[in-house]
N, C-alpha and C positions, 0 to 999 in steps of 0.2 A: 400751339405757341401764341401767345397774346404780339404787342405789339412792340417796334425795335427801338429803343431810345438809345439813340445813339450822343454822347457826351462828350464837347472835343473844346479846344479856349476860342473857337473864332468858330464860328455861325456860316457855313457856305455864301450869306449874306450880310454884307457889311450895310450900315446903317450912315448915311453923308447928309450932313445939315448944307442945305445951300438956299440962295435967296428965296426961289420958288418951294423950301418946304423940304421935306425928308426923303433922300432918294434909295432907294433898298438896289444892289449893287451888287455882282458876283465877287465872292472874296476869294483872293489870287494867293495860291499855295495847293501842294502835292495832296494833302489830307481832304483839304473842300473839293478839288477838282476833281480826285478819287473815288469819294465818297456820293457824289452824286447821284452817281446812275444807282447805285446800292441803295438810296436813300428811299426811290422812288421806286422802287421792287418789291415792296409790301409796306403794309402801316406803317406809317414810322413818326416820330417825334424827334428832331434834333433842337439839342440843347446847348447853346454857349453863347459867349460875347458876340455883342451883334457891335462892337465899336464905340469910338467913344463920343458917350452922349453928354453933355453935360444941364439940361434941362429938365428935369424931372418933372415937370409938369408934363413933359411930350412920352415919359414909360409908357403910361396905359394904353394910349394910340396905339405908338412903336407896338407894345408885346398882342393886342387884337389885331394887328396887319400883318404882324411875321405865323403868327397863328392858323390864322385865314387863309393866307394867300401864298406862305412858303411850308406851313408845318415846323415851325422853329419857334422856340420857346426862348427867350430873349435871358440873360444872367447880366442885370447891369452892375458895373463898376466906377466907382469917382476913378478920377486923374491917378490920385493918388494911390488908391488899391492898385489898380492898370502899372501903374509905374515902378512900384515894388515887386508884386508877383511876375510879372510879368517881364518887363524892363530891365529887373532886378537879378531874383534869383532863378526864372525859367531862363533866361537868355547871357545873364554874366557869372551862373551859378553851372547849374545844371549844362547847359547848351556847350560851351568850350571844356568842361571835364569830361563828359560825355563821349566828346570828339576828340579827345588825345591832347587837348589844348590845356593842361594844366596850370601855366602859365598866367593866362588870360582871367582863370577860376576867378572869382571872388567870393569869401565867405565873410558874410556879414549875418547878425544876429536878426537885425530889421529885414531884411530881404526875407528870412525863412521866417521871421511872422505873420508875413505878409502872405506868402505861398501859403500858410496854414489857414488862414485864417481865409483865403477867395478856394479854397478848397474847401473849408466849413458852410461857402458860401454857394459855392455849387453844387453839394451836397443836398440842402435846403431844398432849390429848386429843382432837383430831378425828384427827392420826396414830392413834393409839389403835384408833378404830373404822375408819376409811377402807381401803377396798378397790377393786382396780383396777376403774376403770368408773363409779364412786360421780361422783354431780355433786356438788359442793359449793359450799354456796347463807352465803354468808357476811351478813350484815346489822345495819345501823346506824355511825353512829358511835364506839360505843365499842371495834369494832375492826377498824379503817382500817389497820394494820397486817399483820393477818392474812394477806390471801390476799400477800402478799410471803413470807411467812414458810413459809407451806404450800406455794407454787412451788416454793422452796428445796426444798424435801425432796419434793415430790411434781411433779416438771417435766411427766407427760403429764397433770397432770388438770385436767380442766372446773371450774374457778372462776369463780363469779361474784358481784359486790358489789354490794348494793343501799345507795345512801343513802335514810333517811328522813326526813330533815331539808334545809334549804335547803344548799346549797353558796353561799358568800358571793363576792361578785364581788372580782378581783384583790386589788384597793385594801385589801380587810379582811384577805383570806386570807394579805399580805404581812406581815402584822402577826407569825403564828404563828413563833417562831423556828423549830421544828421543820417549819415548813410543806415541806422539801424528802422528809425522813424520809418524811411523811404521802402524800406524792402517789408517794411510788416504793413505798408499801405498798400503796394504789389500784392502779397497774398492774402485781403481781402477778395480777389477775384476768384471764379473757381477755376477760368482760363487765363493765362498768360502768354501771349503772342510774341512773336519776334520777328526780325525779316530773316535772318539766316542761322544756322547750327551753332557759329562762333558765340554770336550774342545771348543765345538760348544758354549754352555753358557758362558763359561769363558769369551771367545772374546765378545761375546752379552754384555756382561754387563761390559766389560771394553769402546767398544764402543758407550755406553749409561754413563756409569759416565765420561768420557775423553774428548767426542767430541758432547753428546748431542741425539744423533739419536736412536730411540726405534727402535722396532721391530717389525713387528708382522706376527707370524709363520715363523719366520726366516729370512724375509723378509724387509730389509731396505731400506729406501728412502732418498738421500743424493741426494740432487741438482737435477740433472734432470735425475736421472739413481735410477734403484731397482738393488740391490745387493741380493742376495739369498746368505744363512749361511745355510751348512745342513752336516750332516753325512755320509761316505763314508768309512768304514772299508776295509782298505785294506788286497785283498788276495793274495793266492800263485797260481802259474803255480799246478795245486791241481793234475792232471793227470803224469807230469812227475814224479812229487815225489811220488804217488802211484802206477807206474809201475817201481818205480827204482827198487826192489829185483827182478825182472825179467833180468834185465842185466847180462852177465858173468862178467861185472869190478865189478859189485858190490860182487857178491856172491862171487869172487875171493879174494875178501876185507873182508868180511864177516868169511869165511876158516880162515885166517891170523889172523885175530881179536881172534875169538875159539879158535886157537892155543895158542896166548902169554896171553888172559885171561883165560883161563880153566875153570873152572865150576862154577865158582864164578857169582854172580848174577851184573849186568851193571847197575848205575846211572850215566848219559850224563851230563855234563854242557857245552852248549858250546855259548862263548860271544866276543862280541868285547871287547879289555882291556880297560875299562872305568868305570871311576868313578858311574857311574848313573845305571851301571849292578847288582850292590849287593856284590860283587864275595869276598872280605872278608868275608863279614855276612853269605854268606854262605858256604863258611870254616869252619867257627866257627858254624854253627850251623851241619854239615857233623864232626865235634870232639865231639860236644854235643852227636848227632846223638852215634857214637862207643864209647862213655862214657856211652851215656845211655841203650844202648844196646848193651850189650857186645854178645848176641848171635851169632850175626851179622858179630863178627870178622873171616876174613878168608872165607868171604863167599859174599863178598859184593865187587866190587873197582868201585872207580868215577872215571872218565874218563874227566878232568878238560882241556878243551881247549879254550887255551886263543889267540884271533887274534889280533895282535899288531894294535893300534891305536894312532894316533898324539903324537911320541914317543920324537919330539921335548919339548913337554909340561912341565913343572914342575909337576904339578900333576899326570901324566900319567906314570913317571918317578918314583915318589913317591911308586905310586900303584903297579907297576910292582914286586919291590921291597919288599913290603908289601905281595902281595902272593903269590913269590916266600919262602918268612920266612915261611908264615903258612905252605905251600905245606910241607916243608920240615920237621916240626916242628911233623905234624900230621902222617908224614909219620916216622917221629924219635920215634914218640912216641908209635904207634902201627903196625908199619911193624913189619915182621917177616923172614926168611932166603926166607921163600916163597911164602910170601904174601905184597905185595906194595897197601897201601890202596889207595892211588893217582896215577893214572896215568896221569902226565902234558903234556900236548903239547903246546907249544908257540906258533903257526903260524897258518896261513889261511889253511883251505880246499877245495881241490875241488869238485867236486859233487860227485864222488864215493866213494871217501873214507868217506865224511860224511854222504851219504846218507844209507853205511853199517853200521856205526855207529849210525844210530838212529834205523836201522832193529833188531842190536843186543842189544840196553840196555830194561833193563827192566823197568827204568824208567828216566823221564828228570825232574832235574831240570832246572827251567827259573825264578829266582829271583831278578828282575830288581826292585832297588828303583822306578826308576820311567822309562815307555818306552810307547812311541807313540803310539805301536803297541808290534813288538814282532814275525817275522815274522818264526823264527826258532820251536815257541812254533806249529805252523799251519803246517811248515812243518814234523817236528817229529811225527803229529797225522797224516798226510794225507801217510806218509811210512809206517805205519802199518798195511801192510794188512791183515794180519790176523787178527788182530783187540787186539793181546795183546800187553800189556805196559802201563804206568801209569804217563799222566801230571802231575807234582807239576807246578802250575805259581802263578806269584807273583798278586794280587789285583791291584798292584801299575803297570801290563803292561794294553795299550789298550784292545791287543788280552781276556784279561781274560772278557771280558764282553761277549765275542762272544762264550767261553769255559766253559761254569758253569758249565759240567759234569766232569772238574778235578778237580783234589786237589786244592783250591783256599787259597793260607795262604798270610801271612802277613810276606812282607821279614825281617821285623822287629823283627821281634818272633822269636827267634834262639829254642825257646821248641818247637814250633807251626812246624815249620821246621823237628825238627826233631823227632818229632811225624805223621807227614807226609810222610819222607820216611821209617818206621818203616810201616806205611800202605799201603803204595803203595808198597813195598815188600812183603805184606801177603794178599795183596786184591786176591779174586777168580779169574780165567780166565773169566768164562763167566761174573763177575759185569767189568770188563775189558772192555772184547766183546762189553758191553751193552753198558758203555758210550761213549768209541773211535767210533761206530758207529752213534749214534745220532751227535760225532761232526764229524765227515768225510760226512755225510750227508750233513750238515751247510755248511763247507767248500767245496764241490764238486759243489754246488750252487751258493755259491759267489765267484767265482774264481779270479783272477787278472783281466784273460780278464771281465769276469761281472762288477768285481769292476771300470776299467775303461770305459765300456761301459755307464754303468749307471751316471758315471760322465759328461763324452760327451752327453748325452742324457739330462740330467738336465740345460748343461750351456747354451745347444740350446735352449734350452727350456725357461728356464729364459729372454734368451736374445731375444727371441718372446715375451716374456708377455713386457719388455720392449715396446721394438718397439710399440706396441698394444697400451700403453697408450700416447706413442707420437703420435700415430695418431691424437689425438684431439687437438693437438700441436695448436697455432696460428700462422702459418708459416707467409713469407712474402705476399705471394699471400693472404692469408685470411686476412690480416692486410689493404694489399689493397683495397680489397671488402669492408671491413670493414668501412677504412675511406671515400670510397664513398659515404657509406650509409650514415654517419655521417653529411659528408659536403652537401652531396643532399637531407638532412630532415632541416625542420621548426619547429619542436617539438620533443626535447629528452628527453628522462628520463635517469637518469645514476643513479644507485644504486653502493655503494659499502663502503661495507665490512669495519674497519680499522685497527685494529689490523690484523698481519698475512699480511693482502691487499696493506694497503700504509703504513704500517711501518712493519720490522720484529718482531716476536714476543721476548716479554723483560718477565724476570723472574718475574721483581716485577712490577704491574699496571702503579704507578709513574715514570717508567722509560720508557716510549712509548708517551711521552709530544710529539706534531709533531713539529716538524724542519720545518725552512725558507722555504725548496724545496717543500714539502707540502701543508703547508700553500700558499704559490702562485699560486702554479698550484689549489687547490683549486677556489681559489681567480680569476683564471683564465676563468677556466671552468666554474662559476657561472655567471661571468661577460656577460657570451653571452646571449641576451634576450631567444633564442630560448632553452636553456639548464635549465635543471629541474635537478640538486643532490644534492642527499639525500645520509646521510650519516647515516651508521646503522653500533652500535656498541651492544656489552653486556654491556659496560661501563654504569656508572647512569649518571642522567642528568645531574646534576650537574658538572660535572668533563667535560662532551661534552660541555653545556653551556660556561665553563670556555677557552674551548680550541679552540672551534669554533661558539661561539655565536655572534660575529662581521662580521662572512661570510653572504653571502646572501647564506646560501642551506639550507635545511631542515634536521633537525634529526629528527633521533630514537633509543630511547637509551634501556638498558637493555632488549635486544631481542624481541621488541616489544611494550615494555609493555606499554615504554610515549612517543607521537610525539612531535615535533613542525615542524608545517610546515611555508615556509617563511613569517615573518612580522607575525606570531602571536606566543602567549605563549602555553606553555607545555600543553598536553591535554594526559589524561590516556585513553586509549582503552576499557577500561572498571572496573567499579568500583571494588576494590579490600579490600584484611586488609590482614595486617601483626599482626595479633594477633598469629599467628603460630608460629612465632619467638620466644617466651619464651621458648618455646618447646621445639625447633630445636636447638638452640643458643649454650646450656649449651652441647649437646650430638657434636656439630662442634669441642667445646673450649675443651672440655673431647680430641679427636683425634690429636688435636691440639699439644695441651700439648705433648702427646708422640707421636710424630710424630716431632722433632725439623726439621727447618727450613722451615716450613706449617706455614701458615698466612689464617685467616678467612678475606675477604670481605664483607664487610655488605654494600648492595644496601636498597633504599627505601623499595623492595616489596620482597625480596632476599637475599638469604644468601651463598657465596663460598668458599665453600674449595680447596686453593691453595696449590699442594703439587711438581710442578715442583723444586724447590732448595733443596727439601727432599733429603736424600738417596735413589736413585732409587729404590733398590728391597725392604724395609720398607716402603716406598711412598706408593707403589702397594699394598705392602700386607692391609697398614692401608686404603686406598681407598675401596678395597675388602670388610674391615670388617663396613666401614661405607658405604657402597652400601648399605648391606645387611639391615644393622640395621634400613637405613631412608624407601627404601621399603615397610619394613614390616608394620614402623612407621607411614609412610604419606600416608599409600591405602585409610583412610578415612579423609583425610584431604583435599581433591581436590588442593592438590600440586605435581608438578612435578620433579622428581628428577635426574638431566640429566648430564651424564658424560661424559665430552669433553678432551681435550690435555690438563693431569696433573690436571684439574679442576673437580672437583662435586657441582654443582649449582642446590638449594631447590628454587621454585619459584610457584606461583600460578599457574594450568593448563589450557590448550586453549591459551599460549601467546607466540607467536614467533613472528621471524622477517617476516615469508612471510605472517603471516596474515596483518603483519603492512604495508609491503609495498603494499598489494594489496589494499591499498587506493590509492595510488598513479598507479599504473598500470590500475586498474580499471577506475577512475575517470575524463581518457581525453581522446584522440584519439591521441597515438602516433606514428610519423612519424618512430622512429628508439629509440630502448631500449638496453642498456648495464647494464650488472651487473656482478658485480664482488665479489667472497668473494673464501674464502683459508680454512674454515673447516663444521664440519657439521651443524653447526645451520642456514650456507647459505643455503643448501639443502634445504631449505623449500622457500625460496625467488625464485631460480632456480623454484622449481615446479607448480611457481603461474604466471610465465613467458609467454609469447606468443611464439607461435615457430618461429616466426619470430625472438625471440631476442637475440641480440648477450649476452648468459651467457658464463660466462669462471672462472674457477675456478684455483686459486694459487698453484701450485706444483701436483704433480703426485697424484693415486690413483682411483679408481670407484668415478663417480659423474653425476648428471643429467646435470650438464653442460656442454653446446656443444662444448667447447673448454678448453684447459689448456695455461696458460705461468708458467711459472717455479719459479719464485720469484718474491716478492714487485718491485724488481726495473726494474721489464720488464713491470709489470702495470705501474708505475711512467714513463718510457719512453713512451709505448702507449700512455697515457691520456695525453702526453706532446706533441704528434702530433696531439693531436686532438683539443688542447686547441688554443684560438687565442693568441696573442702575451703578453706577460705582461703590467700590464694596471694603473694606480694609485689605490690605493685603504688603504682606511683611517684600514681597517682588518692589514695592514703588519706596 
């Protein structure tokens, strides 16, 4: 593996103009603090806004210092790019839909020109540095765009996307007009990361009702690439934080802390100033809390620390405002000469002071409406070494799925809340001991380094199973064997497939009629005396009749069941009855009915359940429950019940396409054989093959076919070099 370029909006190092010159600066957030120890665990290159510079005369310095001396590749931005993309639609767009905050959304045209366009822009400069082999580690939401764009230009390389924010369920995500833009910029990557299971789904199933592509075990197939969707909870650097009370700056912190609190028992809050943290709600429920327990007074102070965030904002501006009132409010109402129930801090910390401050409370609140993760909740249990103190975290952060041995409440419940810290102040030492261990275990295991280890180890990996199925690719070289073979036989058989094969697949039957381009090259290929196709659909005869009965090739319609082969009429395979239809019919139209946008097929010998224009997840679930029920229905029926892409098709048993086509395969001596089909009922056609024969099957995935091409229209250009030239024909 070459080297990690990892691609995020802010640069672990921020960039500060001051009188003495350019100060290079650690920049404060979960992603740079995380990413650190990662960064410097092998080669690496990080790539993003180093701040805003506005002298361009100082770029070249700035990007030869950050190079030198941090390994960061600098992405400059004016005011104005910075303030749109960024400002704009990363933070008034993306950032509150994201988070359940609909409300707050703002869709403006300019803001998403702006994203598109410092996405084109950071695009450029990781071309810039990238070299073959290089993984490329892309992250955050403010560029969802990206590995689309880097594909484009760089198609063999290891992309991978981490979100670090919630992914919103369907219902919100439908909100984004751009929502379609956003999710084909996501599957540019060949990994897609999430913090938990929920967010992983969400994406799933907005990329299956939006753009069409299912899944299976996380694993999607879009054109000629597999994308892997999977889980990746992010962790803390778990050893520094568990050796911090070791430190003299800390204990020394610790001393200072005991002094101006006294004997009073510590509840921690500590958040970035933002709407989506809670930190009103739970004010108000810390006044429920000394409302409702008054024992408590004088014996208790929260320790509320707020870190200034996007103070440009209206909102943020609002909120500031907002708990500043409560602070004051709760602190009016039950202070004392000697007792301040709030202790507020406005600003950032740095590692000692906050790492004494989680050694000394007794318990944390972490009340976030809604939060990706939550990495403060991980840090506060992994400083505990001795193993007292008491999580309160909200349902609504990631972290709380990885943490079930804390208090688990609902930041919504202001009683729920403060029933909580009423017990997390009277819980025993050792049930203390008992939980904070089981999670500092958890946490000591999946560290930051683990968590990105396992990520690099997944995209590699991913991006071998790729590789693996483009082996069976039909490169140029096989295409030329190919048409050798072709041109140097006297006797062909060409089988293939039609739906999926020589048209792309259409939702409703009636919408797959073949087109001119089609029909000719049909009309083509038949034309040659030495050329034998057969066309095999699941369609009924009828409908094939209709659309290709003026060709000179032969069909086979509804997966075997009736031939015709050239110059004579329809012949069944074997004597059949649909007397099972009375049966079947009413338990389809039953599914049907509550299943809106499902449509029943009804074939001569066969009956299908269409549930592609369904609602994807009620599709599934109603398929499910009619699996089960024809199953158990049709074991003595000698019917087979067979579940293809969105389809459940009832049909007599013993009837496919490869028993039909092995009349034809069977019944000459051929010079050279092609077959073509795109899902599983070709499988069976494949299996009854000669190994000499050229099989290839349509788009990616396991198949007995010795080849793949990737869509309908690379079969239509094949079979258009193999055909002779276009010729009169009474068919067009």
């Amino acid at each position: 593996m070459g080297r990690l370029l990892i691609v995020s909006n802010r640069l672990p190092v921020t960039v500060v103009k001051r009188r003495d010159g350019y100060h290079f600066l650690p920049s404060i957030g979960g992603l740079a603090t995380g990413l650190k120890s990662v960064s410097g665990a092998q080669e690496s290159i990080w790539v993003g806004w180093p701040g805003e510079i506005q002298e361009k005369e100082a770029y070249k310095e700035i990007k030869e210092r950050l190079l030198a001396d941090f390994n960061c590749y600098p992405v400059f931005l004016s005011p104005l790019e910075a303030e749109r993309y960024y400002g704009g639609f990363s933070n008034k767009t993306v950032w509150p839909l994201f988070h359940y905050f609909p409300v707050y959304t703002v869709y403006d045209d300019i803001y998403w020109k702006a994203y598109e366009h410092v996405n084109q822009i950071f695009c450029s400069k990781v071309l810039e540095m990238a070299k073959p082999g290089d993984v490329i580690w892309v992250h955050d939401y403010h560029l969802m765009l990206l590995p689309r764009l880097l594909r484009e230009k760089l198609p063999e390389a290891a992309i991978g996307f981490f979100l670090h924010i919630p992914f919103p369920s369907f219902e919100l995500f439908r909100l984004l007009p751009w929502r379609r833009e956003i999710l084909e910029g996501l599957l540019g990557a060949d990994l897609i990361g999430f913090h938990t299971y929920d967010y992983a789904r969400h994406f799933l199933s907005s990329v299956l009702r939006l753009l069409g592509h299912d899944h299976k075990l996380g694993e999607i197939i879009t054109g000629n690439r597999v994308v892997k969707v999977d889980c990746f909870p992010m962790g803390i650097d778990y050893d520094r934080f568990s050796k911090a009370s070791d430190a003299a700056e800390v204990q020394n912190e610790i001393r200072s802390l005991r002094q101006q609190l006294g004997n009073t028992r510590v509840i921690l809050s500590i958040d970035r100033l933002d709407y989506t943290k809670g930190i009103p709600q739970r004010l108000e429920a810390f006044d429920l809390f000394l409302r409702k327990y008054p024992q408590w007074h004088e014996k208790v102070t929260l320790i509320l620390v707020t870190a200034p965030s996007r103070s440009n904002l209206d909102q943020y501006r609002l909120l500031k405002r907002e708990v500043d009132e409560l602070v004051g409010r709760i602190n009016g109402r039950y202070g004392t000469v000697s007792w301040t129930p709030i202790r507020y801090l406005s600003r950032s910390l740095s590692f000692y002071p906050l790492a004494a401050m989680y050694c000394v409370s007794d318990a944390a609140l972490i009340t976030p409406l809604r939060d990706g993760m939550n990495l403060i909740a991980k840090e506060y249990i992994a400083t505990k070494k001795d193993g007292k103190g008491v999580l309160i975290i909200s349902e609504m952060a990631g972290a709380a799925s990885e943490l079930a041995e804390a208090l688990v409440i609902n930041p919504n419940n202001k009683a729920e809340i403060a029933e909580a810290l009423n017990e997390a102040l009277k819980m025993p030492e050792e049930e203390q001991v008992a939980r904070n261990r089981m999670m500092q275990n958890r946490l000591k295991r999946w560290n930051v380094a683990e968590w990105a280890e396992r990520f690099i180890e997944k995209l590699v990996e991913t991006r071998k199973r790729h590789e693996g199925l483009l082996v069976k690719r039909l490169d140029a070289r096989m295409k030329e064997k190919l048409a050798a073979g072709f041109q140097g036989s006297s006797r062909r058989l060409i089988l293939l497939d039609y739906d999926g094969t020589l048209v792309r697949f259409y939702n409703r039957p009636q919408d797959a009629k073949p087109g001119g381009e089609v029909l000719t090259l049909l009309a083509r290929l038949a034309a040659d005396p030495g050329n034998e196709v057969v066309l095999i659909s699941g369609r009924d005869k009828n409908t094939l009749e209709k659309w290709f009965g003026s060709l000179d090739v032969a069909l086979i319609a509804e997966h075997g069941l009736w031939v015709k082969e050239r110059g004579k009429d329809w012949e069944m395979i074997e004597p059949l009855t649909n007397e099972w239809k009375e049966e079947i019919r009413p338990i389809l139209e039953f599914f049907a009915d509550r299943t809106p946008g499902s449509f029943i097929e009804e074939k001569e010998f066969a009956l299908v359940f269409h549930y592609r224009k369904a609602e994807p997840e009620l599709g599934s679930l109603r398929a499910r429950e009619l699996m089960n029920h024809l199953v158990e229905l049709t074991a003595n029926l000698h019917l087979q019940v067979l579940e293809g892409s969105k389809v459940i098709e009832i049909k007599n048993s013993g009837i496919n396409k490869g028993k039909a086509a092995l009349r034809w395969v069977a019944g000459d001596k051929w010079d050279f054989v092609l077959a073509v089909g795109d899902d599983w009922t070709d499988e069976d056609i494949f299996a009854v093959l000669p190994e000499t024969a050229y099989s290839i099957k349509v788009g990616l995935g396991p198949s007995q076919a010795r080849f793949s091409l990737l869509s309908h229209k690379e079969v239509l250009s094949l079979l258009s070099e193999l055909a002779p030239q276009p010729v009169e024909t009474s068919a067009l």
